[in-house]
Every structure is written in structure tokens, then in C-alpha cells.
matplotlib code that plots the C-alpha trace (Angstrom):
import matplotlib.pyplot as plt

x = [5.8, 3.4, 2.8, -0.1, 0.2, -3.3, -5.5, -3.1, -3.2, -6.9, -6.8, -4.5, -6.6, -9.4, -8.1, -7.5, -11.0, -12.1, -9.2, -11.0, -14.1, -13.1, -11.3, -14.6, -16.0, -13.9, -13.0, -9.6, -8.5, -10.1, -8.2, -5.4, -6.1, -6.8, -3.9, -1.6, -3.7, -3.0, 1.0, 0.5, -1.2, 1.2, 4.4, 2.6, 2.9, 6.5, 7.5, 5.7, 7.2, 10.8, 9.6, 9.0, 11.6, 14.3, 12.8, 12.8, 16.4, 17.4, 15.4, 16.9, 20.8, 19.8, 18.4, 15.0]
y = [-17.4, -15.1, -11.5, -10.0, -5.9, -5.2, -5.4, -3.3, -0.8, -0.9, -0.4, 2.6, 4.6, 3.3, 5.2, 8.1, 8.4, 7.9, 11.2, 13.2, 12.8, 12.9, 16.4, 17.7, 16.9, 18.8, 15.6, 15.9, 13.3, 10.9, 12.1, 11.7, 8.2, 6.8, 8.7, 6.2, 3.5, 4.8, 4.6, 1.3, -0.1, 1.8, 0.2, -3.2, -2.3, -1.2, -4.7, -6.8, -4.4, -5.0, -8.5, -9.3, -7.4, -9.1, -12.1, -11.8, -10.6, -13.6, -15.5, -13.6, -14.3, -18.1, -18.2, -19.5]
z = [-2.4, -3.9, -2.0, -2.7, -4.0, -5.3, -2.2, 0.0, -3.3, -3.3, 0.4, 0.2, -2.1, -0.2, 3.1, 0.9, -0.2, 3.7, 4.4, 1.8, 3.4, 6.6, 5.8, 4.5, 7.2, 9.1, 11.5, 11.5, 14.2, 12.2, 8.9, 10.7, 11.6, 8.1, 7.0, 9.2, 7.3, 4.3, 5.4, 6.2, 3.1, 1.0, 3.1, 2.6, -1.6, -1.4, 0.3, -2.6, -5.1, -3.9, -3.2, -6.5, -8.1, -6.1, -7.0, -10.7, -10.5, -8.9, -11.3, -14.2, -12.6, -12.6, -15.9, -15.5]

ax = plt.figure().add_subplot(projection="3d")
ax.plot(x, y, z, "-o")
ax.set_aspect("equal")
plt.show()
């Protein structure tokens, strides 16, 4: 099974961008909010990461 990690990394710093300019906008609920997307996206990039790393271990262990 194949787990994407680039488009929840793109949509991370994506979110990021959108805090920034929300900060200098001074609209701070909304900074808030695509903060938490941020979270999310980046918790989405951490699960393929260990995804994959647990997968080539196993891989590795069976020889292939």
C-alpha cells in the first residue's frame, strides 16, 4: 500500500503560508484555525514517515 507524504507536506506549509498572512492581518481566529490544519497535515506526514519506515524494516528483516 502506498501512503502518500508529499501532498499533506505541501498542504502543511501551505496552511503555514495562510497563518502568516492571517497573522498580518491581524485575524487571529482565523490563524488559529489554519494552525490546527497545519497539525493535521503534519500528523498525516508523520504516519507515512513511520509507515514507510516500518515497512522497509520489515522488508529489510525478510530480505527482499
Amino acid at each position: 500500500m502506498l501512503i502518500d507524504y508529499a501532498y499533506p507536506c505541501m498542504m502543511a506549509e501551505k496552511a503555514m503560508k495562510d497563518v502568516h498572512r492571517c497573522m498580518l492581518g491581524r485575524s487571529y481566529e482565523e490563524a488559529l484555525e489554519k494552525a490546527q490544519d497545519c497539525v493535521a497535515h503534519v500528523e498525516a506526514v508523520m504516519f507515512a514517515i513511520t509507515h514507510m519506515r516500518d515497512e522497509h524494516a520489515r522488508k529489510a528483516q525478510a530480505g527482499v
